[in-house]
Structures are given as structure tokens and as C-alpha cells.
ZAPAPA-676546 format. One record per residue (C-alpha): x, y, z; residue number from 0; residue in one letter; chain. Coordinates in Angstrom, 1 decimal, always signed. Layout:
<sites>
((X, Y, Z), NUM, 'A', 'A') ...
</sites>
This chain:
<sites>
((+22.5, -11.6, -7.2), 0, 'X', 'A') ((+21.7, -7.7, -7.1), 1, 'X', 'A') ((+19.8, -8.3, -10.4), 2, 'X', 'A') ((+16.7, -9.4, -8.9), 3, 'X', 'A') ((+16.5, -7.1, -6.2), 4, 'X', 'A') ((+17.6, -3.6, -8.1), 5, 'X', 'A') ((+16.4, -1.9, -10.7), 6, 'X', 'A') ((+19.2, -1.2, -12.1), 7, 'X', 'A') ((+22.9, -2.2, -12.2), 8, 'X', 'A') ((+26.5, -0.5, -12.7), 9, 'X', 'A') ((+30.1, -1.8, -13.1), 10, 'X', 'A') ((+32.1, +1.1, -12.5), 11, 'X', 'A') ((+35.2, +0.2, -14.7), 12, 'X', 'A') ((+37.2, +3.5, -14.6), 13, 'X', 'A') ((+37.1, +6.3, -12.0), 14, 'X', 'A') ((+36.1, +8.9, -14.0), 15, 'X', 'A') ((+33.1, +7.5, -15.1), 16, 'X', 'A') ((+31.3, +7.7, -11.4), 17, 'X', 'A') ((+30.2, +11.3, -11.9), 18, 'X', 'A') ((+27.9, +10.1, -14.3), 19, 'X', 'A') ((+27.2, +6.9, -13.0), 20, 'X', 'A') ((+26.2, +8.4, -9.5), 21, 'X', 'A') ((+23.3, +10.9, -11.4), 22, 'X', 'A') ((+21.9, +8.0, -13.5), 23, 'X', 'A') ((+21.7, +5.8, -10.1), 24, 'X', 'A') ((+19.7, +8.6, -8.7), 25, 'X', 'A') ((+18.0, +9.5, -11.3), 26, 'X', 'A') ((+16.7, +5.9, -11.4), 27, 'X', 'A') ((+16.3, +5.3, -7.5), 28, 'X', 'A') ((+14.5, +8.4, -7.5), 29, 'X', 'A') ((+11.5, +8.1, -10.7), 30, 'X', 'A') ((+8.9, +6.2, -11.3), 31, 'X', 'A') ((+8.6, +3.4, -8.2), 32, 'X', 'A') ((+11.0, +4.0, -6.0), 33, 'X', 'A') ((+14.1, +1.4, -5.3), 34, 'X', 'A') ((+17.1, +0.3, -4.6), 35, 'X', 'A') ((+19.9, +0.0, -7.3), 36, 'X', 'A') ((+23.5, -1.6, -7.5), 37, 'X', 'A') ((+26.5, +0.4, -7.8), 38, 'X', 'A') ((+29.6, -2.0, -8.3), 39, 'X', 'A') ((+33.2, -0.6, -7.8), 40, 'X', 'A') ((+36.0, -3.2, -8.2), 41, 'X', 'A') ((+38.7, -2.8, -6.4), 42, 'X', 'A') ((+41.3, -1.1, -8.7), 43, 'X', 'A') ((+38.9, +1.2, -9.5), 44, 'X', 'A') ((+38.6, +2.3, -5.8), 45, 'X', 'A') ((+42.2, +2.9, -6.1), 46, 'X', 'A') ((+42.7, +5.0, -8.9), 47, 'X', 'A') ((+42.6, +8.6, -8.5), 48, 'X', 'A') ((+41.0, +11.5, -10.6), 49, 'X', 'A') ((+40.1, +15.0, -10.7), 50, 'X', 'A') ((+36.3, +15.0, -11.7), 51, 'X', 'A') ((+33.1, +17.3, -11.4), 52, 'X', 'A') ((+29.9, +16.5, -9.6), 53, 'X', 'A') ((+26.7, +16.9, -11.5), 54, 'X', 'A') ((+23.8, +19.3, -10.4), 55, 'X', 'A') ((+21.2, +16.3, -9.2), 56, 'X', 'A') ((+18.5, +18.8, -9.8), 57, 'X', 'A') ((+19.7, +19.3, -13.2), 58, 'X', 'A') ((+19.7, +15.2, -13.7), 59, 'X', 'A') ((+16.1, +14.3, -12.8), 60, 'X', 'A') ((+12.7, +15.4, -14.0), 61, 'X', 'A') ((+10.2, +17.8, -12.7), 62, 'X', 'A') ((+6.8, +16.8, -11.4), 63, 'X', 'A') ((+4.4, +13.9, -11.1), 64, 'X', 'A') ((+3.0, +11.7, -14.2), 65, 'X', 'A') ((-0.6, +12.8, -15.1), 66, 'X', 'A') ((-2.7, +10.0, -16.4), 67, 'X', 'A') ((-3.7, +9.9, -19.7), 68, 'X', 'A') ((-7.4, +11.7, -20.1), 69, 'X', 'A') ((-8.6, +8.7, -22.3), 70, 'X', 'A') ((-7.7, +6.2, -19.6), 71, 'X', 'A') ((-9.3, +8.1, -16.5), 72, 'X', 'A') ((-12.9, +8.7, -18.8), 73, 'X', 'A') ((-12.7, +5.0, -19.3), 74, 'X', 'A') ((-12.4, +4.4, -16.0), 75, 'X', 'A') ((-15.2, +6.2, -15.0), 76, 'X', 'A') ((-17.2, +4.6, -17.6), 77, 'X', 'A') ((-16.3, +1.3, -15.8), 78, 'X', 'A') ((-17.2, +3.2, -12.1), 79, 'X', 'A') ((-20.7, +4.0, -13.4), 80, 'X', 'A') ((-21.8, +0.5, -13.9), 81, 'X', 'A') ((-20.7, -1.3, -10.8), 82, 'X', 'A') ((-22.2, -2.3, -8.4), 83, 'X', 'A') ((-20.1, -3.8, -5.9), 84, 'X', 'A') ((-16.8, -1.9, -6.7), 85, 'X', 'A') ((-13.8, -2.4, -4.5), 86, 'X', 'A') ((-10.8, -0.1, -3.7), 87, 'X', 'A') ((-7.1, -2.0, -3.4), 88, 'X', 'A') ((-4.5, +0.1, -2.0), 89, 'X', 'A') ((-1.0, -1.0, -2.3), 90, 'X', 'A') ((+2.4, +1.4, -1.1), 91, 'X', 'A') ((+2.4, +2.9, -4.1), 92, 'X', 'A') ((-0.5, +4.7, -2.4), 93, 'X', 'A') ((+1.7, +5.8, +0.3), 94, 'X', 'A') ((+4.8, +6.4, -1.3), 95, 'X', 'A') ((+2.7, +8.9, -3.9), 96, 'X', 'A') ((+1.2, +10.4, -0.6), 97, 'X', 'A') ((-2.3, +9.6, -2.5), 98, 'X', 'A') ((-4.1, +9.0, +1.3), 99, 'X', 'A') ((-6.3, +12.0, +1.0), 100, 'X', 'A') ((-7.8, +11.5, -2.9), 101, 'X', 'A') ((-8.2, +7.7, -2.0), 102, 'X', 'A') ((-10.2, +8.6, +1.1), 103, 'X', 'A') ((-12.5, +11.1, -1.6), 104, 'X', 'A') ((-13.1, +8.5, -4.3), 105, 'X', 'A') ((-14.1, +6.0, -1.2), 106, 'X', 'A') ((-16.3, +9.0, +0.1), 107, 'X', 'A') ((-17.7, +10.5, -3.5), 108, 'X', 'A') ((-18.5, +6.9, -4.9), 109, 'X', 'A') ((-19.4, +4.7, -1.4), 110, 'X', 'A') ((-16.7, +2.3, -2.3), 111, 'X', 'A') ((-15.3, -0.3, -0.1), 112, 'X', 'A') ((-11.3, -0.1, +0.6), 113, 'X', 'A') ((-8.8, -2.9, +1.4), 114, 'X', 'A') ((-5.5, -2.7, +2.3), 115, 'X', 'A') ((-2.4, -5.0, +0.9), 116, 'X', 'A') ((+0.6, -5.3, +3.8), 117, 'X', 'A') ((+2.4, -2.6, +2.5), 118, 'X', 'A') ((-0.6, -0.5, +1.9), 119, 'X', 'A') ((-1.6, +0.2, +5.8), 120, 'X', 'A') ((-2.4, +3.0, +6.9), 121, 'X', 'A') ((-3.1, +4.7, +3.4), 122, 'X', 'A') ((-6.8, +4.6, +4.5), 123, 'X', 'A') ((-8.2, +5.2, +8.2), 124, 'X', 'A') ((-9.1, +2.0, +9.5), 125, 'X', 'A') ((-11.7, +3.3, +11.8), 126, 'X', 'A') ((-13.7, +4.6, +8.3), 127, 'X', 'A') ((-16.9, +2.8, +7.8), 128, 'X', 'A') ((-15.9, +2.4, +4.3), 129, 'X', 'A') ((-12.8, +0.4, +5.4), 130, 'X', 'A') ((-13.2, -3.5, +5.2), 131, 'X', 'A') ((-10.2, -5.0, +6.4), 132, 'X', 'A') ((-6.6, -6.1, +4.7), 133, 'X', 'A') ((-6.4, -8.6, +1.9), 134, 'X', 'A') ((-4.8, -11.8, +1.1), 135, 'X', 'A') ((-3.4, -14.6, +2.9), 136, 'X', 'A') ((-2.9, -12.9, +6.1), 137, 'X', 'A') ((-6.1, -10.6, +5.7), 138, 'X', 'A') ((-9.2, -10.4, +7.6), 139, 'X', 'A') ((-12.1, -12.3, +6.7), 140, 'X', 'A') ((-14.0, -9.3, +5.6), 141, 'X', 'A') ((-11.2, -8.0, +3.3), 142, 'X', 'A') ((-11.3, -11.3, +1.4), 143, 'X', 'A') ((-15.1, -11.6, +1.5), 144, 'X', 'A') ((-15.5, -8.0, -0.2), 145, 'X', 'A') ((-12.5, -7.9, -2.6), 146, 'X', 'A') ((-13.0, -11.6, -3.9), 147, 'X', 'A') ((-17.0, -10.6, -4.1), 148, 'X', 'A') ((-16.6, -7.3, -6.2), 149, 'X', 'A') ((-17.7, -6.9, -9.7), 150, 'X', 'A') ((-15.1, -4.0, -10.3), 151, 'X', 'A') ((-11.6, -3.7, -8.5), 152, 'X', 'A') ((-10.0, -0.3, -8.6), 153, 'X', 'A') ((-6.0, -1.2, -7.6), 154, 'X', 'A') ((-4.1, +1.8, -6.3), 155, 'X', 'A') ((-0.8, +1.6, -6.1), 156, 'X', 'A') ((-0.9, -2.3, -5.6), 157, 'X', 'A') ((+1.6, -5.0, -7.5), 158, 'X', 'A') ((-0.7, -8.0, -6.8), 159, 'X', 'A') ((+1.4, -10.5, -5.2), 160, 'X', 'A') ((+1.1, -14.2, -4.7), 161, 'X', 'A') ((+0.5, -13.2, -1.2), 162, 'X', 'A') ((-1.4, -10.0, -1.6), 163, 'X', 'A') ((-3.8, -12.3, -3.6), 164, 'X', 'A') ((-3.6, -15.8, -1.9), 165, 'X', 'A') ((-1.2, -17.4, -4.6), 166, 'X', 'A') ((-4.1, -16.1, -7.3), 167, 'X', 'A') ((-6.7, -18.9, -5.8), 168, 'X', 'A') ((-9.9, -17.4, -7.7), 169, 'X', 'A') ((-12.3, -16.6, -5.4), 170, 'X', 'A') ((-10.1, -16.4, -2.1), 171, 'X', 'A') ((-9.1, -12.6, -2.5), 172, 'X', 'A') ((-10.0, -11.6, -5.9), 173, 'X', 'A') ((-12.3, -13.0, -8.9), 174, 'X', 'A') ((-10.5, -11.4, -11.5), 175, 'X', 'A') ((-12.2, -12.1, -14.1), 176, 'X', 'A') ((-15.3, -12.5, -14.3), 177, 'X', 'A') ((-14.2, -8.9, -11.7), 178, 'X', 'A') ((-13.1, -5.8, -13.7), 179, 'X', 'A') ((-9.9, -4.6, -13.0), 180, 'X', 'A') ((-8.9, -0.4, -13.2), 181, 'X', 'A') ((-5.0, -1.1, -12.1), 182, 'X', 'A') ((-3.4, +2.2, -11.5), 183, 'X', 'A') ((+0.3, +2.3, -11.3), 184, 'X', 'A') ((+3.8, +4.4, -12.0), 185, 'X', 'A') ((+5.4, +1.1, -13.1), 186, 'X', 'A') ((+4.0, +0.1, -16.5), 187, 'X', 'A') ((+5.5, -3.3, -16.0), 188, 'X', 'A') ((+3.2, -4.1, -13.6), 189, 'X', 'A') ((+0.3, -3.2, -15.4), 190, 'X', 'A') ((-1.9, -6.3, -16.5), 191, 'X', 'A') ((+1.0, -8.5, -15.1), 192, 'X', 'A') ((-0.7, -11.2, -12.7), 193, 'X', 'A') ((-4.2, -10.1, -13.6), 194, 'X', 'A') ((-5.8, -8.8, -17.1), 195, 'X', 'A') ((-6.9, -5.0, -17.1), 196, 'X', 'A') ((-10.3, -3.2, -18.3), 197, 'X', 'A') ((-8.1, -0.1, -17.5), 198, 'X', 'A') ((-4.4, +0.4, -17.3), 199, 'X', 'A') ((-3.5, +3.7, -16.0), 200, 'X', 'A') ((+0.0, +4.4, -16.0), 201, 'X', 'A') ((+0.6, +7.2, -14.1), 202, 'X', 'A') ((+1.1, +8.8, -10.3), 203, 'X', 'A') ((-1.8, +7.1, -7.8), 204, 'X', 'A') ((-2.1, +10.3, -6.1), 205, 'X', 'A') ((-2.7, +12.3, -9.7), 206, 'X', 'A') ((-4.4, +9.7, -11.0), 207, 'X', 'A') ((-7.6, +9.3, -8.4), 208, 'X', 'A') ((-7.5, +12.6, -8.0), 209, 'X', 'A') ((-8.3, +12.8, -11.6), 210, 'X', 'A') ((-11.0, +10.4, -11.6), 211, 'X', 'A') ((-12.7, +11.8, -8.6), 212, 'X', 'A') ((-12.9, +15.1, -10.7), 213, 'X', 'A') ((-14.6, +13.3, -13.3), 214, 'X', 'A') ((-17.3, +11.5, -11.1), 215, 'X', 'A') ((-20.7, +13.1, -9.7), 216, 'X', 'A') ((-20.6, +14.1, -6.6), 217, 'X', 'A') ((-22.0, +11.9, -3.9), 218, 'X', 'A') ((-22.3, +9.0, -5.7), 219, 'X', 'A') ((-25.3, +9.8, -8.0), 220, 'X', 'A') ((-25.3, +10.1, -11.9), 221, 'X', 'A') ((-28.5, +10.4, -14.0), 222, 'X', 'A') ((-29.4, +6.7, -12.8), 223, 'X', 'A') ((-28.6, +6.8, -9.5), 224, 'X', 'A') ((-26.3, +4.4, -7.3), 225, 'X', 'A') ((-28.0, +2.7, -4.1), 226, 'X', 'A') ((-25.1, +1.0, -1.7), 227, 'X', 'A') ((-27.1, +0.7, +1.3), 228, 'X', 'A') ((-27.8, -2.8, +0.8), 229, 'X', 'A') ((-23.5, -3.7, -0.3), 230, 'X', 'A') ((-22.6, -1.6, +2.6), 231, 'X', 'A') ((-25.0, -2.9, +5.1), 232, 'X', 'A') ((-23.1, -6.1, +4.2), 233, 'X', 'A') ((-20.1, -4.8, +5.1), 234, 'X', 'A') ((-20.9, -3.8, +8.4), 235, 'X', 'A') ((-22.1, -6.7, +9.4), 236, 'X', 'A') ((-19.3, -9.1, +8.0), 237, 'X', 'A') ((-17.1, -6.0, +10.3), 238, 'X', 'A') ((-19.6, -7.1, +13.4), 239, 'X', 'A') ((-18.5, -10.7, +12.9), 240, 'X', 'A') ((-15.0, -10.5, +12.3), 241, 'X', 'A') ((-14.9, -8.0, +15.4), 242, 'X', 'A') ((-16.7, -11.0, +17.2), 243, 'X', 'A') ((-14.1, -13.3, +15.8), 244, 'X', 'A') ((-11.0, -11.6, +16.9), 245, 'X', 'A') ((-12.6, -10.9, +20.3), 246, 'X', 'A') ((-12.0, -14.6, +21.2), 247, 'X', 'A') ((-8.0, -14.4, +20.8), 248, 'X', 'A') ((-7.4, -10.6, +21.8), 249, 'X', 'A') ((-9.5, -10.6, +24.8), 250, 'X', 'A') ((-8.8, -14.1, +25.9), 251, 'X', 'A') ((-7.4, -14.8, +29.5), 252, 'X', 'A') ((-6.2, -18.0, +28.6), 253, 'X', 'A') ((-2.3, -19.0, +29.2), 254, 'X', 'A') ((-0.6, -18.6, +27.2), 255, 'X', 'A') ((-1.6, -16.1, +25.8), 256, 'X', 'A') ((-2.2, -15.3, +22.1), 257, 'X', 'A') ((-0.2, -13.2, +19.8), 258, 'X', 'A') ((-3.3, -10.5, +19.6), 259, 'X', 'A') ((-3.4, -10.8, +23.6), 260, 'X', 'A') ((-0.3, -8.2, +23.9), 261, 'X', 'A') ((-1.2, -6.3, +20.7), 262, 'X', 'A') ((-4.9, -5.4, +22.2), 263, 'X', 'A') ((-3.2, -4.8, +25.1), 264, 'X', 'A') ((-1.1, -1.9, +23.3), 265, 'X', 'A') ((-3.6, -0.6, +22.2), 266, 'X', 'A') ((-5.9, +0.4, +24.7), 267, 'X', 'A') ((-3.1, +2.6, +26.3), 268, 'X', 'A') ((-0.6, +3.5, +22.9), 269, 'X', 'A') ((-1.5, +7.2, +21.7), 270, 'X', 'A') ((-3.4, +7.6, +18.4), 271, 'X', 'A') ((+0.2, +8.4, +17.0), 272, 'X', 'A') ((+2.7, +5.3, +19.1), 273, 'X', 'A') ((+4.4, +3.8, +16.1), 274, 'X', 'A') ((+4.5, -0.1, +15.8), 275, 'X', 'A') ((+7.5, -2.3, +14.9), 276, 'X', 'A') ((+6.9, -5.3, +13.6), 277, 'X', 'A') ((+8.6, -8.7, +13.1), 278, 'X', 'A') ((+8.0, -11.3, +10.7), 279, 'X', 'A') ((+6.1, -14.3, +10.5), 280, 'X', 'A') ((+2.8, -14.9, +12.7), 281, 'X', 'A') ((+3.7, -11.9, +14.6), 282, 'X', 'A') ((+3.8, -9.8, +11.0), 283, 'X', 'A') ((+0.2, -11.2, +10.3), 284, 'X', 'A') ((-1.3, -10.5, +13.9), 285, 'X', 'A') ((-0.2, -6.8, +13.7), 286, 'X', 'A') ((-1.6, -6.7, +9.9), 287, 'X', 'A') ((-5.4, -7.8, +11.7), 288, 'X', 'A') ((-5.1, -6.8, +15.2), 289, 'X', 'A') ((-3.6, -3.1, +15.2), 290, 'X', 'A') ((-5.8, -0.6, +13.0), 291, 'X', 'A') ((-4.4, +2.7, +12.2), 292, 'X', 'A') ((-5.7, +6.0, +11.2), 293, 'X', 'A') ((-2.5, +8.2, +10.6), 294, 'X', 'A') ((-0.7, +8.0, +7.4), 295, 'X', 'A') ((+2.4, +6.7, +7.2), 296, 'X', 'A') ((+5.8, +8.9, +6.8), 297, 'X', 'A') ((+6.9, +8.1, +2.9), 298, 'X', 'A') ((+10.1, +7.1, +4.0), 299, 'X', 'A') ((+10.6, +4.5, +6.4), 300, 'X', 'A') ((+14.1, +4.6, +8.1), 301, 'X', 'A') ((+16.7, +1.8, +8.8), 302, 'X', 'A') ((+16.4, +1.7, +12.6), 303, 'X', 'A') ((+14.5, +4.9, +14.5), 304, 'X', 'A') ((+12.6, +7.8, +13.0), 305, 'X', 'A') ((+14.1, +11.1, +13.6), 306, 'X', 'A') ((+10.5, +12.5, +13.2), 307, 'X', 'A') ((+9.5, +10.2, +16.5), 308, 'X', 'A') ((+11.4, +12.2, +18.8), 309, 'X', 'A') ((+12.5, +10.6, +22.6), 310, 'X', 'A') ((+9.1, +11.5, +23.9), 311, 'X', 'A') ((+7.2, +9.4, +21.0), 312, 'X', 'A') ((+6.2, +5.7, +22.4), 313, 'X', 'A') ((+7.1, +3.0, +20.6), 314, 'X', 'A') ((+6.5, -0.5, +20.4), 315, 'X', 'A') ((+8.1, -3.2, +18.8), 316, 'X', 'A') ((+6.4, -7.4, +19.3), 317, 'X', 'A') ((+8.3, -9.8, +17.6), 318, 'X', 'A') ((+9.0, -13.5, +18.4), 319, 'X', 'A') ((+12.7, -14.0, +19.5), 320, 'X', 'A') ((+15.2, -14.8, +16.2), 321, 'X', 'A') ((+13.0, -12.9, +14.1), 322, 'X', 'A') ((+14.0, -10.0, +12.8), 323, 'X', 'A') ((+11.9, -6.6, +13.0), 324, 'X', 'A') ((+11.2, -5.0, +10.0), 325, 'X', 'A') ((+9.4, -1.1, +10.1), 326, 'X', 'A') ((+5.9, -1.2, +9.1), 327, 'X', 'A') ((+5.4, +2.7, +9.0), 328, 'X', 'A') ((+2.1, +3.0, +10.4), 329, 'X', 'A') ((+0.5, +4.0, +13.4), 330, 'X', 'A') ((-1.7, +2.3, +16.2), 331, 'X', 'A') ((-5.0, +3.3, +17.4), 332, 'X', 'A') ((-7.4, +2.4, +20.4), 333, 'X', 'A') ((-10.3, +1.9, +17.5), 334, 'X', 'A') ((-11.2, -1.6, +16.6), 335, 'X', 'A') ((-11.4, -2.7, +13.1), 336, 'X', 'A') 
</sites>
């Protein structure tokens, strides 16, 4: 059962092997992507006794981030230079390797679109003219219509799952192929899993854009020049008519009233920094469209209140009754999207 939702797993079969055990759970918990393992203790074990020595955790882990390989990023940028409707995916690998600010300069440098998965919100500022919306099942229309329309897909941080990517219905969120696919990750598992790569980068997102934004010309122009004006004039207006769209339900006076009814509602009085609680099912989905956010999220997400929000912090929390609220880690704003 803790197989398939762990990355690792223990049976502790004598006491005095849980030194050892503890620094190899942390160790694992702690590199490459982040998660949960499975310590088992059976019950004799818990009552034996021992005298032992607790390991330096410092001492147990490694040092740093992963730098991508220098091959991979000039390959990548190869693959940049020739696109013309390129696409940025960010996933929570973005957020959890803190990658918010060289995501927002590759956007900027290279006049790329950006979409967000669920767990990647708030990784870009959703009141950014480069922003086009969330992906997948429950995304915005213009998040589809851009990432299922671009001819290269640089994936940040992003797992591509059946949900991220409509169930993998070419066409509906991504077009991969005919699309070319630059999938940056610290998992190499995930690499080339659901969708072939042009460019597998194995490595930290935050490192690893950093190091291709190093290696692109700066505004957007190499020796050919790159024209977007006509990609992102598309954008904008596909951004006019989902704002249109969304108007009808958020807006509405009608009774009763629509989930996006309260969450505009929020909105327009919550401070730029009010964090949002949401629940699951169609409540999950109407915060994912309705509630853009500009502040990047804290890296860790904690099991019931933030001790970083303080008693003076507003909060929010819309869920339908029986569901139960899971953290989203972002922040609302009074911006549309």
C-alpha cells in the first residue's frame, strides 16, 4: 500500500538499525524530487531497547543543486532558435526548486507564452502579459488553445499527467509530436515518460533555465531575428475572450449563484497576499480559472495553517460541504486573468 505513494520503503527489523535507517529516509525525502517515504517499525521492534548514536544529517546528504549538462542546455537552445510558437509548461517542480524568477526571464528574454499545470500556480504572475492561462482538463481555454497549438514545448518542472494533459487527447492540451518537447526535470524517471523528448534535461529547473537564459540573445533576437507580435497578438485576444467568457458566471446575479460568483467576490476585497484554501472537485477547478495570483508560493506547504501567515493575514477557504480542503499555496489577487 505505501509502495505507490513513497519513494522509498523500510522494515525496521532490529532496533539498532534505525540510526541508519532514519539518515537514508532523509536523505531520500530530501534529494532529487521531494517526497514522502515509509518507515515500518513492527511492534517488537518498538519494544526493544538499545543504546545507539544519531548521525550528523548534514553529514548524510549532498551539497548543492544539480547543474544541467552543458550539451543538453546548447541543444536546447538550438531547438529555442527555430520556434516559432514556443510554449513554457510550469509544473511544482518549478516551485519547489524556487525557479519563479529565471522562468519569468526566459518568458521575458525569448517572448514565450507560459502555462501553468495545478500544482504549478503561482510559479509565474498571472497578471504578466506573457501568461496564457492553466492547462489541461480543468484549464482555461486559452491555456489549451496555446499549449496544444505550439511547435516547441519547454516543460519546467512538470510530470505531464493524464489530467495535466487531458488523458493525452492529441490536440486538446498538447500536440506532442508533431510539437518539440525540451522536458526539464530532477527526476530522470520522468523524463520522456508520457511524451517523447527532443531534449531531456535532467537537472534542477531553477539551474537549469537559468542556464539556458545565459545562453540565449538577449531580447529575443539572434542573427535572424524573432518577430512574436503576430503569436502574441493572438494571445491577447484569446485572453479578451476567455475574460468575456468567465464574465458570464463570475459576474452573474443569477440564483443560485455560481461557484466563480463567491471567488470574484474574494477577490475584489482579498489583499494581493490573502492566501486561498481550496477544496476538491468543481470547487478545485473554479479556483484553478477564477483566482489569478502573482506572489510565489512558499516551498513548503503545511498540514493545516502557515506559521508564515500570521493572525493578521486573511484567509479564505471555499469548498463544497464533505469535501475536503487541500492547501493550494498560492496567493489571490484583484487582477483578472
Amino acid at each position: 500500500m505505501a509502495e505507490a505513494v513513497s519513494k522509498r520503503h523500510w522494515v525496521v527489523t532490529r532496533v539498532e538499525e534505525l540510526p541508519f535507517v532514519l539518515h537514508r529516509c532523509f536523505n531520500s525525502m530530501l534529494t532529487g524530487r521531494p517526497g514522502p517515504v515509509h518507515l515500518e517499525i513492527p511492534m517488537d521492534v518498538q519494544a526493544e531497547a538499545a543504546n545507539v548514536e544519531l548521525h550528523d544529517l548534514a553529514r548524510r546528504v549532498p551539497v548543492g543543486r544539480q547543474h544541467p549538462d552543458p550539451e543538453a542546455v546548447e541543444r536546447a537552445v538550438d531547438v529555442l532558435r527555430t520556434a516559432t510558437r514556443p510554449v513554457i509548461v510550469v509544473g511544482g517542480g518549478a516551485i519547489t526548486s524556487e525557479a519563479s524568477d529565471q522562468v519569468l526571464a526566459l518568458a521575458e528574454r525569448w517572448q514565450i507564452p507560459v502555462v501553468t499545470t495545478w500544482n504549478g500556480k503561482s510559479a509565474f504572475p498571472e497578471d504578466h502579459e506573457l501568461f496564457a492561462g492553466s492547462v489541461g482538463q480543468t484549464g482555461t481555454t486559452v491555456g489549451n488553445a496555446i499549449a496544444s497549438s505550439a511547435d516547441v514545448v519547454i516543460s519546467v518542472g512538470c510530470r505531464f499527467t493524464d489530467w495535466s494533459a487531458s488523458s493525452y487527447a492529441k490536440g486538446v492540451s498538447f500536440s506532442i509530436p508533431p510539437a518539440k518537447l525540451i522536458h526539464i526535470d530532477i527526476d530522470p524517471h520522468e523524463i520522456g515518460k508520457n511524451y517523447p523528448a527532443e531534449v531531456g534535461i535532467v537537472a534542477d529547473a531553477q539551474r537549469a533555465v537559468a542556464a539556458i537564459v545565459d545562453s540565449l540573445p538577449s531580447k529575443g533576437v539572434d542573427s535572424k531575428g524573432v518577430d512574436r507580435s503576430e503569436y502574441l497578438a493572438e494571445l491577447a485576444q484569446l485572453k479578451r475572450d476567455w475574460e468575456e467568457r468567465l464574465a458570464g458566471r463570475r459576474d452573474s446575479d443569477r440564483f443560485p449563484f455560481t461557484s466563480q460568483r463567491p471567488l470574484g467576490a474574494l477577490r475584489s476585497v482579498l489583499p494581493r497576499d490573502a492566501i486561498i484554501v481550496a477544496g476538491s472537485g468543481n470547487t478545485q477547478g473554479a479556483v484553478k480559472q477564477t483566482s489569478p495570483c502573482t506572489h510565489r508560493a512558499p516551498t513548503s506547504p503545511p498540514a493545516v495553517s502557515p506559521p508564515w501567515a500570521g493572525p493578521s493575514r486573511p484567509r479564505s477557504a471555499p469548498s463544497w460541504p464533505g469535501r475536503t480542503a487541500r492547501w493550494c499555496a498560492y496567493s489571490a489577487t484583484a487582477t483578472s486573468s
